[in-house]
Every structure is written in structure tokens, then in C-alpha cells.
N, C-alpha and C positions, 0 to 999 in steps of 0.2 A: 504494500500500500504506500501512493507517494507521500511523502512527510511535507508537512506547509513548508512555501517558501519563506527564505532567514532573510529577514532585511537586517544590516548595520547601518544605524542611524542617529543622529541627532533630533530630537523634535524641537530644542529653545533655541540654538543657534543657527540650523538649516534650514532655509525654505524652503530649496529641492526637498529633502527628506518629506518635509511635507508635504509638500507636488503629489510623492509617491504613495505617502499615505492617506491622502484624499483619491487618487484615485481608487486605489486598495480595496476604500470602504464603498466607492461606486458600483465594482466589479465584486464587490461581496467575496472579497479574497482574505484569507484568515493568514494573516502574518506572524510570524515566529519574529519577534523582535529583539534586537543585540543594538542597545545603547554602547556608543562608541565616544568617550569622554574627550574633544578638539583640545581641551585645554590642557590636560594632561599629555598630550602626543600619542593619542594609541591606535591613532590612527597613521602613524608611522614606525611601530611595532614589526620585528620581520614576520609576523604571522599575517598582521593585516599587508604586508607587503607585497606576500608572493599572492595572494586571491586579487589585492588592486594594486600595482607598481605606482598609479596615476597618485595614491594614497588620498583619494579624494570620496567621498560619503553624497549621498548614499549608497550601499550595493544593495545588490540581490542575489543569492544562491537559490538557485529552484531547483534541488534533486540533480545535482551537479552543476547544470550551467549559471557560469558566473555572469553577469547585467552590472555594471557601472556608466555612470552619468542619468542622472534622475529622467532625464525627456527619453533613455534610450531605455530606461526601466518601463517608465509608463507604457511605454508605444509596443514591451515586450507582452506587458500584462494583459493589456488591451488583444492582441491578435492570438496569447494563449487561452484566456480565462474570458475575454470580453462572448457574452450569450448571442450581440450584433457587434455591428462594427459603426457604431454611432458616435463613440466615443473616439475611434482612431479608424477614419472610412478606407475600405479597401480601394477606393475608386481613384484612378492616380490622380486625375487633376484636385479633388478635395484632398485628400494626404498629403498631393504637394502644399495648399494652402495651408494646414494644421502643420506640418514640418517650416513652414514661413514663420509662423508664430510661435513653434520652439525655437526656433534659431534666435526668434527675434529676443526671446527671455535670455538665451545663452551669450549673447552679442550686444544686448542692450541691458537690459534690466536688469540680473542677476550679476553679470559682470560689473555694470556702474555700482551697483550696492558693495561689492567684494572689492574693488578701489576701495571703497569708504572705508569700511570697515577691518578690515586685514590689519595694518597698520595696529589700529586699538586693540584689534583682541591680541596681535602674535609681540607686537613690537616699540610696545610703549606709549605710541602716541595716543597726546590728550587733543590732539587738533582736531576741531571742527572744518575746512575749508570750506569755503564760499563756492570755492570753483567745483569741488567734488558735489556737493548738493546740487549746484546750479546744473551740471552734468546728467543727474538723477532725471532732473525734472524736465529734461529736453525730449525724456520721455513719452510726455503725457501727452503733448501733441499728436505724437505720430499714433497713440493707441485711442486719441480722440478720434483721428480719421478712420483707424480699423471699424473703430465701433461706429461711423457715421450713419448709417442705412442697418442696424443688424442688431439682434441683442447680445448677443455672443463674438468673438473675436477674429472666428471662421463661418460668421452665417446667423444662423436665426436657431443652431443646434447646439448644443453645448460638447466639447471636445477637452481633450486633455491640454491643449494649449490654454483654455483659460483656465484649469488644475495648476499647469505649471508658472503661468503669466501671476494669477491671484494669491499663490505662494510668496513670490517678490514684491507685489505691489504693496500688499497690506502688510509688510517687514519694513518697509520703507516710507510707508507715506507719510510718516511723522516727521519724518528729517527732510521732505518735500515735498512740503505739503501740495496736497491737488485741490484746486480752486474750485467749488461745484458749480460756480457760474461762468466760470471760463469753460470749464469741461465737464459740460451737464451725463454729456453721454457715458464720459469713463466711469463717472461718479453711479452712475446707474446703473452700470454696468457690476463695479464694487458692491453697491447694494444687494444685487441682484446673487452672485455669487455668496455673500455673505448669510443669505436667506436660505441658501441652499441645503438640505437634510442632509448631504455627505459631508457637507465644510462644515456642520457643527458638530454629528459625529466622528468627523478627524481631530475635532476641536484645534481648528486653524488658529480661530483668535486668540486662544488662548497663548498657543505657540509665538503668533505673533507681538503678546503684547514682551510675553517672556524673550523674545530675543532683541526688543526694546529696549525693557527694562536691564537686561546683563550690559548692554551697548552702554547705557549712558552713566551705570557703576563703573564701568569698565574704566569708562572715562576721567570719570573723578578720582579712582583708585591709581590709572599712568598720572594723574595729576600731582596726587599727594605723595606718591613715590617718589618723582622729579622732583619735587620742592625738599622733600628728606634727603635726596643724593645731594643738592645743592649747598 
């Protein structure tokens, strides 16, 4: 009998992880979960090394095959376990647009966030930049247009792209902030996901506030340490 697949994951510091466990609970897939401590380094342990060289969270072991990168997880889960294919469409040209909108979290969104914040969790700094937030929010434009005619990111269907998209946005929108009347759509769109029975059963917000809240300890802890070295 197959045994559940093993995610290793963060819930307070990763958003990906969260991506994958909002989808998870979409797909009604029962996860074996192995909390993997970032601050500690154990996620650069030789055990975790040889299953991800990349030493980067979330994975997934499914009854041997190893899945790292949280959009190549979801997209795995979706075409094993998914009942249709509504969440990640077999049809190329819709896959190619929900692969547009992973990309767009792994090249946009996700990456501006990991600028920001790297820095404070691995290496001291207590810096806010102006330029790094202003970065963040160049954002919201471009996912105003996605969402201009659609309630969803890829259509009017809900997809794992906005799984992995509303993982980063609502980790972030505190430190850039998004204006609801400049960007009534994004904003609705936020809502709309946050409503969602799977994002509360993953308990997103929760995650999200908690990877907030460590960020701006974080901050004040590089702070008062600098002034004791000084």
C-alpha cells in the first residue's frame, strides 16, 4: 500500500510551502509532514542535501520520486492526484497561461520578496530599503492587468497559479502595501482567495501573519545586536 507523500517544509517563513499546502488541501491529499527548521540550517544538513543539492524547501517525496520547487510540486500533485484537471489544465495553450503565472510568482513576486528579506533572516541586516519595497510593488500593476476582465489570474477558473501567486502576495502586502482604489481588481481578487475553504483550511493567514511577524522581530533583534557589537 502507497504510504502519503512526505512534504519538508516551513509553514511561518515559506510561502511556497504554502502554495503546496493549499493546494494539498484542494486535491484532498493527506500529507506526511517534516518541519524543516531555515534558521537552524537543516536545510543544509548532508541528508537534506543529497534528496535537494538546490537545499531549497519545499520538497516532496511521493513513494520515491523526489518534486522540489513549490510550482513544480503543485503542477506534480495536480496531474497525479488532481480527480480533473481544472486546477492545472491538460490543454497546452491554458497550461501554457497557468505556467505564465508560475513563472510570473518565481521571477516576480517571490523573488522581489527573497531580495527583501534574505538579508534579515541569514545576515544581519536591520535595513528597510525604499528601493527593495518600491521593487515589491511594481508588482501590482502588472497582476492588476492579469486580473482586468477575469476573477482568477488565468480566466474566470481558479488554478494553482493563484495557490502559488496568493502565497506571496498576502506575505508581502504589508511591507507594500496595495492601494484598493488604485487596484480595485487585485484587491478582489485577495479577497476572493482569502474566502476560499482551502486557504482557510491550509490556514494561509495564519502563516502569513506568522512570517510577518518573525520578519519585523527579526529586524529589531539585527538591530539591537549591531548597537551591542558597536
Amino acid at each position: 500500500m502507497p504510504n502519503n507523500p512526505i512534504l519538508y517544509y516551513t509553514f511561518d517563513l515559506s510561502p511556497p510551502s504554502r502554495a503546496v499546502l493549499l493546494t494539498a488541501k484542494a486535491l484532498n491529499i493527506d500529507l506526511e509532514l517534516r518541519n524543516i527548521n531555515l534558521m537552524k540550517g537543516e536545510q543544509l544538513t548532508s541528508e537534506f542535501l543529497k534528496l535537494n543539492p538546490q537545499h531549497t524547501i519545499p520538497l516532496l517525496i511521493d513513494n520515491g520520486v523526489i518534486v522540489y520547487d513549490s510550482h513544480a510540486i503543485c503542477a506534480y500533485m495536480c496531474d497525479k492526484y488532481g480527480s480533473d484537471d481544472s486546477l492545472y489544465p491538460k490543454d497546452i495553450v491554458k497550461r501554457a497561461h497557468v505556467n505564465a503565472r508560475l513563472h510570473f510568482d518565481t521571477g516576480f513576486l517571490f523573488a522581489r520578496l527573497r531580495i527583501f528579506f534574505e538579508p534579515i533572516f541569514y545576515w544581519g541586516s536591520f535595513d528597510v530599503p525604499d528601493e527593495k519595497l518600491n521593487y515589491i510593488a511594481k508588482c501590482w500593476p502588472l497582476m492588476e492587468s492579469f486580473l482586468e476582465s477575469c476573477d482568477y489570474l488565468c480566466g474566470d477558473v481558479l488554478t494553482i497559479a493563484d495557490f502559488c501567486c496568493i502565497a506571496t502576495v498576502t506575505s508581502c502586502d504589508g511591507l507594500a502595501p496595495i492601494d484598493g482604489e488604485k487596484y480595485p481588481k487585485l484587491t478582489e481578487w485577495i479577497n476572493r482567495m482569502e474566502s476560499n475553504e482551502f486557504y482557510k483550511a491550509a490556514r494561509m493567514a495564519e502563516g502569513a501573519v506568522a512570517f510577518k511577524t518573525f520578519l519585523t522581530n527579526k529586524i529589531q533583534e539585527n538591530k539591537i545586536l549591531s548597537e551591542v557589537k558597536v
